[in-house]
C-alpha positions in Angstrom: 0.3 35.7 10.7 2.4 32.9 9.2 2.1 29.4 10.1 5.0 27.0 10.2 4.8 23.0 10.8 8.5 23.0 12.7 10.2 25.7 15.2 13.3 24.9 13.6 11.5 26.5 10.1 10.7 29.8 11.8 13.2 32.5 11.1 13.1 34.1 14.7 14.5 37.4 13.5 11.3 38.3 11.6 8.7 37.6 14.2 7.8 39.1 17.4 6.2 37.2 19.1 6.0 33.7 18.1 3.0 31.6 19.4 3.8 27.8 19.5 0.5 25.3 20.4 2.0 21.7 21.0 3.3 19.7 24.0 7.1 20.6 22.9 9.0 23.2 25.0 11.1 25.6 22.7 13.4 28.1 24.0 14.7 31.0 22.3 15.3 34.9 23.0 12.3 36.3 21.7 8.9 36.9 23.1 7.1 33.7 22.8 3.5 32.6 24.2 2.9 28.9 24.4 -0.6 26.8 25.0 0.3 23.2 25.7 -2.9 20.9 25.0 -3.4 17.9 26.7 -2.3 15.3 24.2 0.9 13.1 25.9 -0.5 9.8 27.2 2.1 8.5 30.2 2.0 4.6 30.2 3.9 3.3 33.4 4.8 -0.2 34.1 6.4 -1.3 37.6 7.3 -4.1 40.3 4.3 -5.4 41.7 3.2 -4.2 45.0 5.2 -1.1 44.0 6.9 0.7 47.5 7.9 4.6 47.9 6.9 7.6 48.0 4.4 8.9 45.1 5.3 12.4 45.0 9.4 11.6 44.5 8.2 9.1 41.9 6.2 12.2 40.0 9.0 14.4 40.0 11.7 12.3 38.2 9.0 11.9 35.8 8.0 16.1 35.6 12.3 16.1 35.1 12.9 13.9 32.7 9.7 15.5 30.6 11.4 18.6 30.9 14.9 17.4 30.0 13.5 16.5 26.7 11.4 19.3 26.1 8.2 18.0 26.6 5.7 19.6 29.0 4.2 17.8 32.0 0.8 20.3 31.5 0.0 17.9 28.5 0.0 14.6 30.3 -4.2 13.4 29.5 -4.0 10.5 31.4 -2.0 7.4 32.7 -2.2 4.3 31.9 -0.8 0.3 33.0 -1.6 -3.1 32.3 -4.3 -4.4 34.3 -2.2 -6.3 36.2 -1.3 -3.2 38.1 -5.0 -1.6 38.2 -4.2 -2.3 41.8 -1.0 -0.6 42.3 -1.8 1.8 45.2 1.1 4.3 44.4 0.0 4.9 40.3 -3.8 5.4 41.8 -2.2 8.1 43.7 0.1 9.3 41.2 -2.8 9.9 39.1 -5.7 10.6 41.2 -4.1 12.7 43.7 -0.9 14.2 42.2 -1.2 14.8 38.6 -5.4 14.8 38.8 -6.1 13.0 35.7 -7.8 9.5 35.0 -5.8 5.9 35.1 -6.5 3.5 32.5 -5.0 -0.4 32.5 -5.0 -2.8 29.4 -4.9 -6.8 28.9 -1.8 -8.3 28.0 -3.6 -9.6 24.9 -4.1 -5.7 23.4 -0.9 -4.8 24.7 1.2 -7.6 23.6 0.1 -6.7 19.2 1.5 -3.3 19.4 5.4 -2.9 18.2 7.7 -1.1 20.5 10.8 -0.5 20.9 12.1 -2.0 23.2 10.5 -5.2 24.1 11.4 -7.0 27.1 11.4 -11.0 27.7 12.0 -10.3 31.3 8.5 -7.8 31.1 7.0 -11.1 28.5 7.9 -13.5 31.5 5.8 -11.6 34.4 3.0 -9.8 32.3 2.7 -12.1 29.5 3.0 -8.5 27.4 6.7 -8.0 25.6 6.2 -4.2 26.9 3.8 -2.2 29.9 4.9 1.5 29.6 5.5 1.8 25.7 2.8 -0.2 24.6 0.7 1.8 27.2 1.3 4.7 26.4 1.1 4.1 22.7 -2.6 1.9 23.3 -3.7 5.2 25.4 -2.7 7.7 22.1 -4.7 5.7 19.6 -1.5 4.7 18.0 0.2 7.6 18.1 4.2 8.6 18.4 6.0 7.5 21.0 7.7 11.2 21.9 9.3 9.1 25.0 10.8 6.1 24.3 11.3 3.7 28.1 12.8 5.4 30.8 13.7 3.6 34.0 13.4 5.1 38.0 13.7 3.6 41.5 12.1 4.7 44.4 14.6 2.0 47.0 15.6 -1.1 46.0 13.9 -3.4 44.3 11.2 -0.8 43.7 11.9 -0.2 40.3 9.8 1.3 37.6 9.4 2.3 34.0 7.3 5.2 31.9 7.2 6.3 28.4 5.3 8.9 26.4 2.9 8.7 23.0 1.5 11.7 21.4 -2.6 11.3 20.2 -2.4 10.2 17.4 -5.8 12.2 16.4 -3.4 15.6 16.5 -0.2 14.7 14.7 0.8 16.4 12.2 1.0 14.5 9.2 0.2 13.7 5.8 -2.9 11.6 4.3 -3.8 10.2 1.0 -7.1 9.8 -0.6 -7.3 7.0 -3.0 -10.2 8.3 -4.6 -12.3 6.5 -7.8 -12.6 8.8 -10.9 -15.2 7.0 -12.2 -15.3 6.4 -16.0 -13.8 10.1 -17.5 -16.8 12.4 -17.3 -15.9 14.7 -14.8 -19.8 15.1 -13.8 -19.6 11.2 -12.7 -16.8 11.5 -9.8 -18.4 11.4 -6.6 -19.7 14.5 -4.2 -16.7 13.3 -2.0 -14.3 12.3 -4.6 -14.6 15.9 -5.8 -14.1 17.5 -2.8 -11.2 15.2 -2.0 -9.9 17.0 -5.2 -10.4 20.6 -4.1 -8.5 20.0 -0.7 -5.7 18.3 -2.4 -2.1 19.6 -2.2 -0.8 16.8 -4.3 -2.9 14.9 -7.5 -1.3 12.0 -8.8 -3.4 10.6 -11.6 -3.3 7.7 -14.0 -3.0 10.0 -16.9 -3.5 7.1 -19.5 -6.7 6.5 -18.1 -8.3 9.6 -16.6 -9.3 12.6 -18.4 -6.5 16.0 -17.3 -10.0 17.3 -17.1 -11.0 15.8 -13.8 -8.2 17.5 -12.4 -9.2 20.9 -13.1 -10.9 21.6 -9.8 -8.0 21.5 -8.0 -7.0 24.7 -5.8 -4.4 27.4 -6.5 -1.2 26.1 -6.4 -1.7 22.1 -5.8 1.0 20.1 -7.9 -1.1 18.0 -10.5 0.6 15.5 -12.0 0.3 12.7 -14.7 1.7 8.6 -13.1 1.4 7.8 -17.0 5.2 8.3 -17.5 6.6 7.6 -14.0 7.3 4.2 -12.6 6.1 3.1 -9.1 9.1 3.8 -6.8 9.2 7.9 -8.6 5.3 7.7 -7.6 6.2 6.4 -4.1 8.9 8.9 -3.5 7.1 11.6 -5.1 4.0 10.7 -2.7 6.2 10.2 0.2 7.6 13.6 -0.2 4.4 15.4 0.0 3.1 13.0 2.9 6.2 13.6 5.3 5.4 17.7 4.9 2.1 16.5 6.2 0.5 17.4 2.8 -3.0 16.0 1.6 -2.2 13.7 -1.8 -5.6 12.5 -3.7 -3.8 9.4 -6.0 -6.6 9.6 -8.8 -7.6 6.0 -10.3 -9.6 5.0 -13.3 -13.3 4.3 -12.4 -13.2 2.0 -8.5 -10.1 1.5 -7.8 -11.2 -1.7 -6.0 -11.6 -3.3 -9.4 -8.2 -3.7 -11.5 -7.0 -1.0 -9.6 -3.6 -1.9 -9.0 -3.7 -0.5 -5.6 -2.7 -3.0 -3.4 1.5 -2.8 -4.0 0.3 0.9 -3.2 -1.5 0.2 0.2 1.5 -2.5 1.4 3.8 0.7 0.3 1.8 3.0 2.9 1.6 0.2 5.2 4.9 -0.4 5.8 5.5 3.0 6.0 2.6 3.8 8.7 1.1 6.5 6.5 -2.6 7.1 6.9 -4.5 6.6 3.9 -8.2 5.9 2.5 -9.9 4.5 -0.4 -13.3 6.8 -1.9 -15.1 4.2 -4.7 -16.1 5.7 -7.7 -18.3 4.3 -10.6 -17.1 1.2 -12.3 -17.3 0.8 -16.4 -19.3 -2.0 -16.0 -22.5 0.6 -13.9 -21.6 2.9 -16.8 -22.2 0.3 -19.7 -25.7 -1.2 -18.1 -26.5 2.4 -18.3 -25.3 3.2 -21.9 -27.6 -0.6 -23.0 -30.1 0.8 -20.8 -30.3 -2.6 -19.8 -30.7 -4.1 -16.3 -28.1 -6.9 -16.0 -30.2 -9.0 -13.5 -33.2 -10.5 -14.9 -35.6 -12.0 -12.4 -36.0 -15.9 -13.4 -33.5 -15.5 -16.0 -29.8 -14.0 -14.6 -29.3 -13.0 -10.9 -25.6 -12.8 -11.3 -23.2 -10.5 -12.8 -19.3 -11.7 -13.5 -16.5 -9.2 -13.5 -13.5 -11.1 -15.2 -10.6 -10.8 -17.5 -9.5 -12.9 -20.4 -6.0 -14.7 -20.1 -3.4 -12.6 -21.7 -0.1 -11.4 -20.0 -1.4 -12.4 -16.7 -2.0 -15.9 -16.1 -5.5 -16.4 -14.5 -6.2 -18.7 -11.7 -7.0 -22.3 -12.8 -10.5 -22.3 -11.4 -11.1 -19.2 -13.3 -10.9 -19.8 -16.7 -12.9 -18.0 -19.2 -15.0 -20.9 -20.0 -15.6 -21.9 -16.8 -17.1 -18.8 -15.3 -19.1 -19.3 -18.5 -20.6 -22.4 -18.0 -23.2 -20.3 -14.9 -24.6 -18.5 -18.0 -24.5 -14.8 -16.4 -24.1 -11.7 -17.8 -20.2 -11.5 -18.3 -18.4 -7.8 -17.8 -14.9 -8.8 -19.4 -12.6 -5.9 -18.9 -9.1 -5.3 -20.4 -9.2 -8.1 -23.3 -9.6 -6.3 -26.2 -6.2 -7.7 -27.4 -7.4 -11.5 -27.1 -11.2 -10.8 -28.2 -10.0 -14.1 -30.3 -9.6 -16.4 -27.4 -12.4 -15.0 -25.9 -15.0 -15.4 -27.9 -13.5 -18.9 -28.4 -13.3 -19.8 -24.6 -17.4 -18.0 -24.2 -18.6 -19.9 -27.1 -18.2 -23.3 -25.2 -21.4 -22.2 -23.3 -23.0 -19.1 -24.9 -25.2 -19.6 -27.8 -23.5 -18.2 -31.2 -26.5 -15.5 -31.3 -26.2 -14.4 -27.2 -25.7 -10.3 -27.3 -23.2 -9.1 -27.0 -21.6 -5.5 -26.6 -18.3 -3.6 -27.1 -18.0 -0.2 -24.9 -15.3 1.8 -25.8 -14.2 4.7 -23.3 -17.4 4.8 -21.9 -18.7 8.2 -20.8 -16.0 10.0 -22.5 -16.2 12.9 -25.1 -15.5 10.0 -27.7 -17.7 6.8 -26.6 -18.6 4.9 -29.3 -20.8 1.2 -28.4 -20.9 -1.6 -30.6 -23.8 -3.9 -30.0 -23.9 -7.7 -31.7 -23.8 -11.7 -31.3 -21.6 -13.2 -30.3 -20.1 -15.2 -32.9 -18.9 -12.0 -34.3 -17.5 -10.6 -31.1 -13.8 -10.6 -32.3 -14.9 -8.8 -35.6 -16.3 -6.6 -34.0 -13.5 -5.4 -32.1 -10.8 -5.7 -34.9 -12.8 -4.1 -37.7 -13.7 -0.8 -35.5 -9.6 -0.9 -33.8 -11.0 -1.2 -30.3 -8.3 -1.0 -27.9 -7.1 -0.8 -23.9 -10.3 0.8 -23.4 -13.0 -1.2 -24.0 -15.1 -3.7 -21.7 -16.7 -6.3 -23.4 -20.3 -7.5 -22.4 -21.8 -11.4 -23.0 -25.2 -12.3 -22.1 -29.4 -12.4 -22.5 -29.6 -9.6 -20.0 -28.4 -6.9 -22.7 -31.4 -5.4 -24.2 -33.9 -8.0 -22.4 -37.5 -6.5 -21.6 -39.0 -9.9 -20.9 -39.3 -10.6 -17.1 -40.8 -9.2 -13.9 -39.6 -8.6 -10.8 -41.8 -9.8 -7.7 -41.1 -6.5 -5.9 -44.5 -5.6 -8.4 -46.8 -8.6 -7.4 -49.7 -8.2 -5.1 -48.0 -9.5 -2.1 -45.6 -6.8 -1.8 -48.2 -4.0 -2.7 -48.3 -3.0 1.4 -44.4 -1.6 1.0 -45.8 1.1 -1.3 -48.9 2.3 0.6 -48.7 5.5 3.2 
């Protein structure tokens, strides 16, 4: 057996028979079996107080289904806009004819969906820009509109409308899985991070950042390949490319992407675009370098708050967070991607920090070459210049690095009772 995602793909002459599962009616001379599920969502929108016959209204729908190629046997359910939960004739249509359940919607949830063809007229009566589009499309979770507004008449001034959405939960089509490396150790990424890996048919990775080796997992035949020398409209395409072949793209990110990740031109990319996508944390440098201190960067009494900044290089920061501002609270300071102005840092930090506050310089942590630098702060810069720190490095201010002095109340008497059987 062979599967194809389009009819159109199939080269008829080698296959006898073809099985097709899907809503869509093909026709061609071969032997053919078809299972239609039932995954078309019907919204209808009408006159009020609707007049006709039911059954005559049923089969110019059933026709124009047919006409293009979409099988009546897969209608789920049809749906209105509660102002027509009422409508005698759709209770019938549904109920009695076409035995499945009728669902209506407020104008309010109706009224945020984009359609196609909105209506002023349709705005005017329902206070909804569309009823059978938006229907249909609320009813399929957001799915494809297969059916875009078609009009009937069952006498004058009985008019009606209907359209046709696909569930969205059964659509064929692509996904990505922004998914956090974590700091380079491969052991680090997450259980699900890894097994977004494996499943992947596409890995895009910041290969300036993240080890090739956290790619190795991935299955015969995925395309693996380094962002480092692409810019982002050749990442775009290429991710767009594997998407619309309803491929499963993991885009690879340095330790949470959350946190300097550059993700967000990404996600308003894949938002305007529709495309399903979802975002898997990973371990940020500044976990990995409390770990490689083994120091706890909350100290009860002394710091309850941890700052994750950047020095002002390149990128202008915001006024109200300045370097020397944030220092003023006295917290333990994560400072990532300022190697390159440990001058100005150490300058803005020293307006509050005492000369002698520790301080640390992590360098690739968890990789195959970490190297940590521990020292005060007055010789933060020196630090960094005289071992060539570079892009790499997060740089760590504050009394909580080594401290051992301190105890947490979760020990005293009074919480004693959380620990007994």
């Amino acid at each position: 057996m062979q599967i194809f995602d389009k009819f159109s793909d199939i080269p008829l002459d080698q296959y006898d028979p073809v099985i097709t599962v899907g809503p869509f009616i093909y026709e061609a001379d071969i032997k053919m079996v078809s299972y239609f599920p039932k995954v078309l969502h019907l919204g209808i929108g009408c006159r009020k107080e609707l007049k006709g016959d039911p059954i005559d209204m049923h089969q110019h729908i059933i026709a124009t289904l047919i006409d293009n190629n979409l099988c009546p046997e897969s209608i789920v359910d049809i749906s209105s806009i509660d102002l027509k939960k009422n409508e005698a004739i759709l209770a019938l249509l549904a109920f009695a004819i076409m035995d499945c359940p009728f669902k209506t919607y407020p104008a309010e949830v109706l009224n945020k969906l984009s359609v196609p063809n909105p209506s002023a007229k349709v705005m005017e009566v329902t206070q909804s820009s569309s009823v059978s589009e938006a229907t249909a499309i609320q009813s399929a979770g957001g799915g494809l509109l297969l059916l875009e507004k078609q009009k009937g008449q069952l006498g004058e001034k009985n008019d009606y409308t209907f359209a046709v959405a696909m569930d969205k939960s059964v659509q064929r089509q692509g996904h990505i899985e922004i998914v956090g490396a974590g700091l380079g150790d491969p052991e680090l990424i997450s259980i699900r991070g890894r097994r977004m890996l494996e499943k992947a048919d596409l890995i895009l990775y910041a290969g300036s950042l993240v080890p090739k080796e956290l790619t190795y997992c991935a299955k015969p035949g995925a395309t693996v390949r380094s962002s480092a020398d692409m810019n982002l409209e050749e990442q775009f395409a290429l991710m767009k490319e594997f998407y619309d072949k309803g491929k499963f793209i993991v885009r690879l990110h340095t330790g949470d992407p959350c946190i300097y990740g550059a993700i967000q031109e990404q996600m308003a990319f894949f938002d305007q675009y529709g495309m399903s996508y979802h975002i898997t944390p990973g371990i940020s440098s500044f976990q990995a370098a409390a770990a490689a201190l083994q120091s706890q960067f909350t100290i009860p009494e002394k710091v309850q708050t941890i700052i994750l900044t950047r020095g002002e290089g390149r990128t202008p920061m915001p006024e109200k967070e300045q370097l020397h501002k944030l220092a003023a609270s006295q917290s333990t300071m994560c400072i990532y991607l300022s190697a390159g102005i440990v001058d100005k840092v150490q300058e803005e930090l020293l307006q509050h920090y005492a000369p002698t506050t520790p301080v640390a310089a992590c360098y690739k942590l968890t990789w195959k070459d970490e190297r940590i630098y521990r020292g005060e702060l007055k010789d933060l810069a020196k630090i960094v210049k005289d071992n060539h720190l570079t892009l790499t490095t997060l740089l760590v201010v504050g009394d909580a690095i080594d401290n051992r002095e301190g105890l947490s109340r979760l020990y005293a008497d009074e919480f004693k009772h959380l620990f007994r059987k």
